[in-house]
C-alpha positions as CSV (number, residue, x, y, z in Angstrom):
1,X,54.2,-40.0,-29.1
2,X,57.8,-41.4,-28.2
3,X,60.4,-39.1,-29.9
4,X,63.9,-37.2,-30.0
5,X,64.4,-33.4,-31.0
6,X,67.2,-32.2,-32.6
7,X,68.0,-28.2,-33.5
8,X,70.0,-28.2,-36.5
9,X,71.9,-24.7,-38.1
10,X,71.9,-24.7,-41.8
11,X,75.6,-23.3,-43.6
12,X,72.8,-20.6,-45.6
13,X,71.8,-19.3,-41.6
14,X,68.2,-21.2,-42.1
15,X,67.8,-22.7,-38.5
16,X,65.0,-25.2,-37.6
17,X,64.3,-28.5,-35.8
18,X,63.6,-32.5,-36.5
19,X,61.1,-34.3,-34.6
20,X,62.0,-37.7,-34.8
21,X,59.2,-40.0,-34.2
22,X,60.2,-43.3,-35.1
23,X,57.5,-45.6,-37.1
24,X,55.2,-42.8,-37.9
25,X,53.3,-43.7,-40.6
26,X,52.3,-39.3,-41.2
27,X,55.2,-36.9,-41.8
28,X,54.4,-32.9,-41.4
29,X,56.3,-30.3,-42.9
30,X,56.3,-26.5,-41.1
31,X,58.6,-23.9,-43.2
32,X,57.7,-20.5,-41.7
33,X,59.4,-17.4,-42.6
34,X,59.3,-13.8,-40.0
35,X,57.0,-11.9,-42.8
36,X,53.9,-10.8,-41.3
37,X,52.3,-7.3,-41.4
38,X,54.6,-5.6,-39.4
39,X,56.6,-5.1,-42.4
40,X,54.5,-3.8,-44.4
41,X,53.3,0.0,-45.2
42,X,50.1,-0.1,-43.4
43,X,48.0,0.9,-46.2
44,X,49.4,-2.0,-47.8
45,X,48.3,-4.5,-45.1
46,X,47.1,-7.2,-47.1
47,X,50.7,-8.0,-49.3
48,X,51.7,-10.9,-46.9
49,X,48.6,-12.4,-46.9
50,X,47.8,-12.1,-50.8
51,X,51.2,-13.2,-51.4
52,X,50.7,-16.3,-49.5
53,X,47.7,-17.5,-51.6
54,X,49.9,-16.8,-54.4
55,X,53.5,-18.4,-53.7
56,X,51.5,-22.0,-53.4
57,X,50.2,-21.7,-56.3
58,X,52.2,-21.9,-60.1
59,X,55.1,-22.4,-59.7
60,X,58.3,-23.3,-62.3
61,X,57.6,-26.8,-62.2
62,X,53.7,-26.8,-62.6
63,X,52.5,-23.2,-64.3
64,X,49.2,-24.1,-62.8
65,X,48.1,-23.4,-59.5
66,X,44.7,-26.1,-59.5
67,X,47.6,-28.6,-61.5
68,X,49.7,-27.9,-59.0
69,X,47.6,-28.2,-55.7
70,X,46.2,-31.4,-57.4
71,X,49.8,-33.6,-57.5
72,X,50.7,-32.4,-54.4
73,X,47.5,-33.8,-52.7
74,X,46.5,-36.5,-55.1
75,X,47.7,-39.2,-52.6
76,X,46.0,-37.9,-49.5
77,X,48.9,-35.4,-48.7
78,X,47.3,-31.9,-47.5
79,X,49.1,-28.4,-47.8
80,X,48.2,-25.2,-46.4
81,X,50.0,-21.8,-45.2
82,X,48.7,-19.4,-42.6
83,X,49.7,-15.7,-42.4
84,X,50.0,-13.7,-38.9
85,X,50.9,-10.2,-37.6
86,X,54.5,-11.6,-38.0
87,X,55.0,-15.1,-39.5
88,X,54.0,-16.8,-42.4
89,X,54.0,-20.3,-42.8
90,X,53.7,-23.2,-45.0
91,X,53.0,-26.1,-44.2
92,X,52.4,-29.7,-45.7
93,X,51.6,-33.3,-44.1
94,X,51.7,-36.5,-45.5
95,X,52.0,-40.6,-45.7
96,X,55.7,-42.0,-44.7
97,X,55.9,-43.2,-48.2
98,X,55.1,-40.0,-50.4
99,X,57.4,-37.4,-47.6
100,X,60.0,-36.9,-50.1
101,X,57.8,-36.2,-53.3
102,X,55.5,-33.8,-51.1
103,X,58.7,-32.2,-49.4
104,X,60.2,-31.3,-53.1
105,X,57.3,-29.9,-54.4
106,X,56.5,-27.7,-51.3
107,X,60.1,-26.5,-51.7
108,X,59.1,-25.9,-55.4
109,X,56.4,-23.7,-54.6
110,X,58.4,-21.7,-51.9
111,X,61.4,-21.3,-54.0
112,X,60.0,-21.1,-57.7
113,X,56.6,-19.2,-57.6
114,X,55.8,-17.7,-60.9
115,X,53.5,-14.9,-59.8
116,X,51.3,-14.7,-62.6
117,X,48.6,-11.6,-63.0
118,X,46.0,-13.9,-63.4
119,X,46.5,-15.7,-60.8
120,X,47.5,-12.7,-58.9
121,X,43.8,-11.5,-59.7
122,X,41.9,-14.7,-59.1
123,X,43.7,-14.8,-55.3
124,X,42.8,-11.0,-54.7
125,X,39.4,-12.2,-55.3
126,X,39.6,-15.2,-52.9
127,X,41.2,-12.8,-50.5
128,X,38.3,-10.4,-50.3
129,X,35.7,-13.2,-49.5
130,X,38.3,-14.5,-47.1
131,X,37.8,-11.4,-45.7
132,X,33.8,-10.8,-46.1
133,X,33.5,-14.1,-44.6
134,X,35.6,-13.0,-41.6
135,X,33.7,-10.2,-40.8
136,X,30.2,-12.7,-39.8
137,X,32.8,-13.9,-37.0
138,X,31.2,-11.9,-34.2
139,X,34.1,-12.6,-32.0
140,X,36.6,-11.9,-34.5
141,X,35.2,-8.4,-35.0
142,X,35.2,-7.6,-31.5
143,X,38.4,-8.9,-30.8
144,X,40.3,-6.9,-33.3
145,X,38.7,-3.9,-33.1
146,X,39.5,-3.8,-29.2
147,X,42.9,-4.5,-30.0
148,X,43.1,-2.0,-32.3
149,X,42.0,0.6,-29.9
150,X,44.1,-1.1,-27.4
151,X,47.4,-0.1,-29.2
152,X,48.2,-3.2,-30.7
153,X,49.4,-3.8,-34.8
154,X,46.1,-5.1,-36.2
155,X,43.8,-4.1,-38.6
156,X,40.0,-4.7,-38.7
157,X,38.8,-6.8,-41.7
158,X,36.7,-3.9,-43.0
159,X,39.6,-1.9,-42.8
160,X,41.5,-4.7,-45.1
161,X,38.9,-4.8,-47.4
162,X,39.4,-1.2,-47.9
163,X,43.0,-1.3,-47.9
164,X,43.3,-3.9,-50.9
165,X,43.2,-2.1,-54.0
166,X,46.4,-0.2,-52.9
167,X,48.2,-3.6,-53.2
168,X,49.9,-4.6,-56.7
169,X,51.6,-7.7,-57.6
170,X,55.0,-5.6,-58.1
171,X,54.4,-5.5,-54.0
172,X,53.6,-8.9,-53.8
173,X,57.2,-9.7,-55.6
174,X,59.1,-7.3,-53.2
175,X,57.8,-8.6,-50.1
176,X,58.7,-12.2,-50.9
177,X,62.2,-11.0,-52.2
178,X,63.1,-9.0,-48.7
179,X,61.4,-11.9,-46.5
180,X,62.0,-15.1,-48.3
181,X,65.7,-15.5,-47.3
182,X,67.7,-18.2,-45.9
183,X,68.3,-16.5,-42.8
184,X,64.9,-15.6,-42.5
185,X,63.6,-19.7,-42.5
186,X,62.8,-21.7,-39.9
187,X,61.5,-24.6,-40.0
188,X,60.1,-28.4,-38.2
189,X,59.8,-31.2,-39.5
190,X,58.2,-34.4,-37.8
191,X,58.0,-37.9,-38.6
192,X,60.0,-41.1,-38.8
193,X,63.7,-39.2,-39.3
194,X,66.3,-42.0,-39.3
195,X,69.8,-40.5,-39.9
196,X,69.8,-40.9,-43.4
197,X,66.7,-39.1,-43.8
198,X,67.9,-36.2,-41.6
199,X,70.6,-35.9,-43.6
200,X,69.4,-35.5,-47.4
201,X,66.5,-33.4,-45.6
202,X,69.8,-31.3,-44.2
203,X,71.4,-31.1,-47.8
204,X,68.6,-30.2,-49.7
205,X,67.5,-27.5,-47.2
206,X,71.2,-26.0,-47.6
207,X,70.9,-26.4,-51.0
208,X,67.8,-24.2,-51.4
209,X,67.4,-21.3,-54.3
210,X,66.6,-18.8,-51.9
211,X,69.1,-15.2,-51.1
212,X,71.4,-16.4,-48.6
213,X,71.2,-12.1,-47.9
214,X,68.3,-10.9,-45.7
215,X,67.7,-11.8,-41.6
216,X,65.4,-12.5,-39.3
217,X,63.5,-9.9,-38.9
218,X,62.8,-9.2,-34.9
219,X,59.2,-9.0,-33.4
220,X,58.1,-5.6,-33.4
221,X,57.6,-3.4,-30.1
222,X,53.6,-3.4,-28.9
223,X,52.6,-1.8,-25.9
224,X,48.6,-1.8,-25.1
225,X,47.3,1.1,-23.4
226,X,44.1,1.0,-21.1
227,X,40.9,1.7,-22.6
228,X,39.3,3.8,-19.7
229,X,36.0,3.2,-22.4
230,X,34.1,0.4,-23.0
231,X,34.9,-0.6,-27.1
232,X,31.1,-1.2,-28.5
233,X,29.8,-2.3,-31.8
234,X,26.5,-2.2,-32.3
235,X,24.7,-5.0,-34.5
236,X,21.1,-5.1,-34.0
237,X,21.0,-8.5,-35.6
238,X,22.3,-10.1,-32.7
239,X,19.9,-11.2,-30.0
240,X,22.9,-11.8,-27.4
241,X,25.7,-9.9,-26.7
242,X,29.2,-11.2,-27.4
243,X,31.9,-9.6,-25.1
244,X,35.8,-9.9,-24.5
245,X,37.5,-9.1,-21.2
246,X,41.2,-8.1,-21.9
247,X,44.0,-7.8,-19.2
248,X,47.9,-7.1,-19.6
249,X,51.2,-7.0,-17.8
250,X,54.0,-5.0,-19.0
251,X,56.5,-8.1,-19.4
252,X,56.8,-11.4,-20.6
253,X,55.9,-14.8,-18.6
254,X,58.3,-17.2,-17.3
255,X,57.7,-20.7,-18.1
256,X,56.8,-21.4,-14.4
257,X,54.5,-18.1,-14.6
258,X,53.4,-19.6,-17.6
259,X,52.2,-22.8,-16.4
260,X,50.6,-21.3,-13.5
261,X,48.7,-19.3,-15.4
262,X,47.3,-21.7,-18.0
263,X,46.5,-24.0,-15.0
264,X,44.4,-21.6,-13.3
265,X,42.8,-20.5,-17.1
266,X,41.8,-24.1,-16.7
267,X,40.8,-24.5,-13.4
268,X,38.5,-21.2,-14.4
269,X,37.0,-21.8,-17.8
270,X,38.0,-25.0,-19.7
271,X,35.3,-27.5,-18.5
272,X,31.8,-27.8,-18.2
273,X,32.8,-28.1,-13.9
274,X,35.1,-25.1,-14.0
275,X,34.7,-22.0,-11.2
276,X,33.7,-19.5,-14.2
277,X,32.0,-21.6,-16.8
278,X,30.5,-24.3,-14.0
279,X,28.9,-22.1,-11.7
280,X,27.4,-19.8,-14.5
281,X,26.0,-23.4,-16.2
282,X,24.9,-24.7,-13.4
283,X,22.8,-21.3,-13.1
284,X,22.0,-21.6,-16.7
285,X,23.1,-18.2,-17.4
286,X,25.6,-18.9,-20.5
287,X,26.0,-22.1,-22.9
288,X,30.1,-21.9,-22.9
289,X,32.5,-19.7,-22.6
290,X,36.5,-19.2,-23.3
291,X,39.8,-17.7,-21.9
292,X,43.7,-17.7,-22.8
293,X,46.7,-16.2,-22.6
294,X,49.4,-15.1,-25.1
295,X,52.4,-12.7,-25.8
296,X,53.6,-10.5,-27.9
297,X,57.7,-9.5,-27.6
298,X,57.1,-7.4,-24.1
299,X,53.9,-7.9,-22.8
300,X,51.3,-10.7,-21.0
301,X,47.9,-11.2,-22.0
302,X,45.1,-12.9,-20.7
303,X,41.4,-13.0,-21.6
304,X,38.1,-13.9,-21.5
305,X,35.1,-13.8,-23.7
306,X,31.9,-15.4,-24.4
307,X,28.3,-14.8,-25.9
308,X,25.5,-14.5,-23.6
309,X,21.7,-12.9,-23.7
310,X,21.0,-9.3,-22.2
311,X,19.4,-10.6,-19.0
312,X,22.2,-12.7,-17.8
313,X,25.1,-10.5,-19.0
314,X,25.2,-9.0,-15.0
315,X,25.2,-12.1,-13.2
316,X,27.8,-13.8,-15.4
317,X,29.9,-10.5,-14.3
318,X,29.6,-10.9,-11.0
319,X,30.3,-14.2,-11.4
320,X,33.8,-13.6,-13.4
321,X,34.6,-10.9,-10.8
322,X,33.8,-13.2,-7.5
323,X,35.8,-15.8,-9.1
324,X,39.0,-14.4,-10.1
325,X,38.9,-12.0,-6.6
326,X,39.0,-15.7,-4.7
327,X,41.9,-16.8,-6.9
328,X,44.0,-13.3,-6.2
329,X,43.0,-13.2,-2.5
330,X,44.1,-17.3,-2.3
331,X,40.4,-18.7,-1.7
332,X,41.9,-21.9,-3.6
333,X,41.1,-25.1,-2.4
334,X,44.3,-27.5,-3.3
335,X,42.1,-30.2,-4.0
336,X,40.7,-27.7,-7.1
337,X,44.5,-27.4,-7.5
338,X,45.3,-30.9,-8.0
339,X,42.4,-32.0,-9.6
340,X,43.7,-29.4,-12.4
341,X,47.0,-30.5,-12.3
342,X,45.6,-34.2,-13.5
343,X,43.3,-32.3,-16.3
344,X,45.8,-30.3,-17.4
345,X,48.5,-34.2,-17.4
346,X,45.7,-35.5,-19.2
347,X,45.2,-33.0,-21.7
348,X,49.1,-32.7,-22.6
349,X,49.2,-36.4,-23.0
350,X,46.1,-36.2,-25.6
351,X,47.5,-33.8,-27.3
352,X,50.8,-35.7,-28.4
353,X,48.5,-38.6,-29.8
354,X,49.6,-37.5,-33.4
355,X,52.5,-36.5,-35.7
356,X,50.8,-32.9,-36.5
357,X,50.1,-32.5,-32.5
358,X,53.5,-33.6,-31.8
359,X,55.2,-31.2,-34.1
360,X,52.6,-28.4,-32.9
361,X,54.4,-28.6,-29.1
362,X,57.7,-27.1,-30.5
363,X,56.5,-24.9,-33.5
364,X,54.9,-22.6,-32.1
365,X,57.1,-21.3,-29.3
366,X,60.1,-22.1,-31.5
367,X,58.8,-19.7,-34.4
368,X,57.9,-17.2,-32.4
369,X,61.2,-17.0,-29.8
370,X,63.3,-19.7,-30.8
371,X,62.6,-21.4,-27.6
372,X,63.5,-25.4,-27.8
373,X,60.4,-26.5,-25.7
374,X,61.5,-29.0,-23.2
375,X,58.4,-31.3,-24.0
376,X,59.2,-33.8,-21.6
377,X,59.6,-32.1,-18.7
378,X,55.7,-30.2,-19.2
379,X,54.3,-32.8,-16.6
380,X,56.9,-32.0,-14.0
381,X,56.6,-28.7,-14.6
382,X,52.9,-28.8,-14.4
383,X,53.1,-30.9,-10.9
384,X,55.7,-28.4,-9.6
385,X,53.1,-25.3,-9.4
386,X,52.0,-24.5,-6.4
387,X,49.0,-22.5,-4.7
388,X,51.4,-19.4,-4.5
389,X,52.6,-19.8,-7.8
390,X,49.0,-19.3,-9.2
391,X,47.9,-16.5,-7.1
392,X,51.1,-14.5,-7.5
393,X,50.8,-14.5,-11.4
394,X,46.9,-14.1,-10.9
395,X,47.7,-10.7,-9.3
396,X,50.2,-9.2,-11.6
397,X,48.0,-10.2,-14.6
398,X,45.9,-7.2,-13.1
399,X,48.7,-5.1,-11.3
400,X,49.7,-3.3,-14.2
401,X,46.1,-1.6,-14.6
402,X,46.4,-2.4,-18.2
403,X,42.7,-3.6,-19.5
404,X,40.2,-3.3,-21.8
405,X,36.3,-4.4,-22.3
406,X,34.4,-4.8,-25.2
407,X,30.7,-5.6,-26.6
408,X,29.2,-6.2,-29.5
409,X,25.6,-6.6,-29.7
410,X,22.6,-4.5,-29.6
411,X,22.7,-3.8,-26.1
412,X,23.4,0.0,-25.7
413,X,26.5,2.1,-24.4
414,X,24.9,2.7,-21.2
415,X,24.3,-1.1,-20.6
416,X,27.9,-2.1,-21.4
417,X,29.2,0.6,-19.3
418,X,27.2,-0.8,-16.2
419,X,28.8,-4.3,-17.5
420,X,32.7,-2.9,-17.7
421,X,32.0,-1.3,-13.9
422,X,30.9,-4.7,-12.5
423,X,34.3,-5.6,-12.9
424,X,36.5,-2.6,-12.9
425,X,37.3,-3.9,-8.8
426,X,39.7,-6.7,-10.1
427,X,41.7,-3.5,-11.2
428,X,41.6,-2.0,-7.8
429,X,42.3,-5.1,-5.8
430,X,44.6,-4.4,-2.4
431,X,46.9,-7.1,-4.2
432,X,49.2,-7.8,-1.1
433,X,46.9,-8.8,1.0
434,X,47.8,-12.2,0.7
């Protein structure tokens, strides 16, 4: 969608930007504050999250939280928050014609929360089946308990179920009070932002009852170390095997790096005709199959995973090796290339198609580093990589020797042991060959 972006410093030391996207008939509303986890005693891991469920909920305005969820929603308006490692955030979207009733009442809840026992109570219970739920997600298990043994801050949801009861409303309280500054807010805001609009949005957002004392807190220092083991869980209710390939480098991607790398994350795994997830379909050896990057404050990550039966676990290795060896060693046809590049063009473009998508290009990066993405300039930047580009951040993905590999299933140590070797070469790769 066609629109402006403007970064705008509040006088309280609250930062955030407006998406102006003129005509929109959807506003969305992102108010995120640096209060994760990481700032918690770690046998209280669960206070940002319960408090979360709790601060939308009564509030000064509406004692209720059910009275309260139903007038912010009752026409069609949706609200929601989301709690991470480091952030949490609130968000709301809405009709053009309802933004500023939905936008006061979200501040409401942010800035008034009652924190009532009872509801307290009735959100510890939600929490723990949040949780129980959690723990069916096969992946999701895996994933954080390789992290966990990979060094990272994370705890497993069994261990959060465990670690509940040590959490008391008081807690609740005094996280909100150290996080929920001014200072602390950031915020975007997306939708059809004429001047006057900006404005009282400005004002009221300077104007908010929150401590103008506190900061914004900086992302916390994570190293992963390299798991010369295999992590395995064993379920013996699962007939396949689920399994998560994890690599590292010791430093943060540039956007070009960046761009090379999700291309060739693409060009390997993202459709049905890709070099990983084609050539393993094509053999019917696996149904589908996923890979990403991200970053914490110092380090690259990029990974793989999938879920796939016992007797095609090997072949699907040797196919993830064989590929990503050709991409390192520059066995890239540029016709792959460019046939990526318009994917990828095509892909960015669908993803602007709406106000929440639009809004989703900048929040991200912006919460996390501050970073203003230049949205614009993504398909030059995508049509500016080159084959050298790809393979150079290909290889230091795995220079570092920073890696982990993980099953769960009923497979047996020895099994995934004979999986992890199968591709412990890209590790060992002569990477200046090319």
């Amino acid at each position: 969608m066609k629109h402006t972006v403007s970064e705008v410093t509040l006088s309280n030391g609250g930062r955030g930007l407006f998406v102006n996207i003129p005509n929109s008939s959807v506003m969305t509303l992102d108010i995120n504050f640096r209060a994760g986890e990481f700032l918690v005693d770690p046998l209280k891991w669960e206070v940002p999250h319960l408090m979360e469920h709790v601060v939308l909920g009564a509030n000064e305005l509406i004692p209720k939280a059910r009275d309260f969820q139903a007038e912010l929603e009752r026409n069609g308006a949706y609200s929601n928050a989301s709690t991470s490692v480091y952030d949490i955030t609130y968000e709301a979207e809405c009709a053009d014609f309802e933004w500023a009733r939905v936008f006061d009442l979200l501040l409401v809840a942010i800035t008034k929360p009652l924190f009532l026992d009872e509801e307290f109570k009735a959100e510890y219970g939600n929490v723990q089946e949040e949780m129980a739920s959690r723990a069916n997600n096969h992946f999701r298990c895996l994933s954080l308990e390789m992290r966990k043994e990979l060094g990272l801050l994370v705890k497993t949801d069994s261990e959060r179920l465990k670690l509940m009861h040590n959490v008391s409303l008081d807690d609740v309280r005094e996280h909100y009070i150290k996080t929920h500054t001014t200072k602390n807010m950031r915020f975007v805001i997306a939708g059809d932002l004429n001047s006057k609009r900006r404005e009282h949005i400005q004002n009221v957002l300077e104007m908010i009852e929150l401590s103008k004392n506190g900061r914004r807190y900086k992302l916390p220092v994570e190293h992963p170390k390299l798991l010369k083991q295999p992590t395995y869980i064993r379920n013996k209710t699962v007939e396949n095997l689920y399994f998560y390939i994890d690599t590292f480098m010791n430093r943060r991607l540039s956007d070009r790096e960046a761009d090379a790398l999700n291309l060739v994350n693409t060009m390997l795994t993202e459709t049905l005709y890709s070099n990983i997830l084609g050539t393993a379909r094509e053999r019917g050896l696996v149904y589908s199959m996923n890979s990403g990057l991200s970053q914490t404050r110092d380090v690259s990550n990029w990974w793989f995973g999938a879920q796939v039966s016992d007797k095609n676990a090997q072949a699907l290795m040797d196919i993830i090796r064989i590929e990503l060896s050709k991409v390192m060693e520059g066995k890239i046809a540029e016709k792959n290339i460019q046939d990526t590049k318009l994917y990828s063009l095509g892909r960015f473009q669908r993803s602007a198609q709406t106000v929440g998508g639009t809004a989703t290009g900048y929040s991200n990066r912006y919460f996390f580093d501050g970073i203003i993405e230049d949205y614009y300039n993504i398909p030059t930047r995508i049509e500016a990589i080159t084959k050298e580009d790809i393979v150079q951040i290909a290889q230091d993905m795995f220079r570092d020797n920073v890696w982990g590999f993980g099953v769960l299933g009923a497979c047996g140590k020895a099994f995934t042991n004979q999986l992890r070797e199968q591709i412990a070469p890209l590790w060992n790769n002569d990477l200046d060959k090319t």
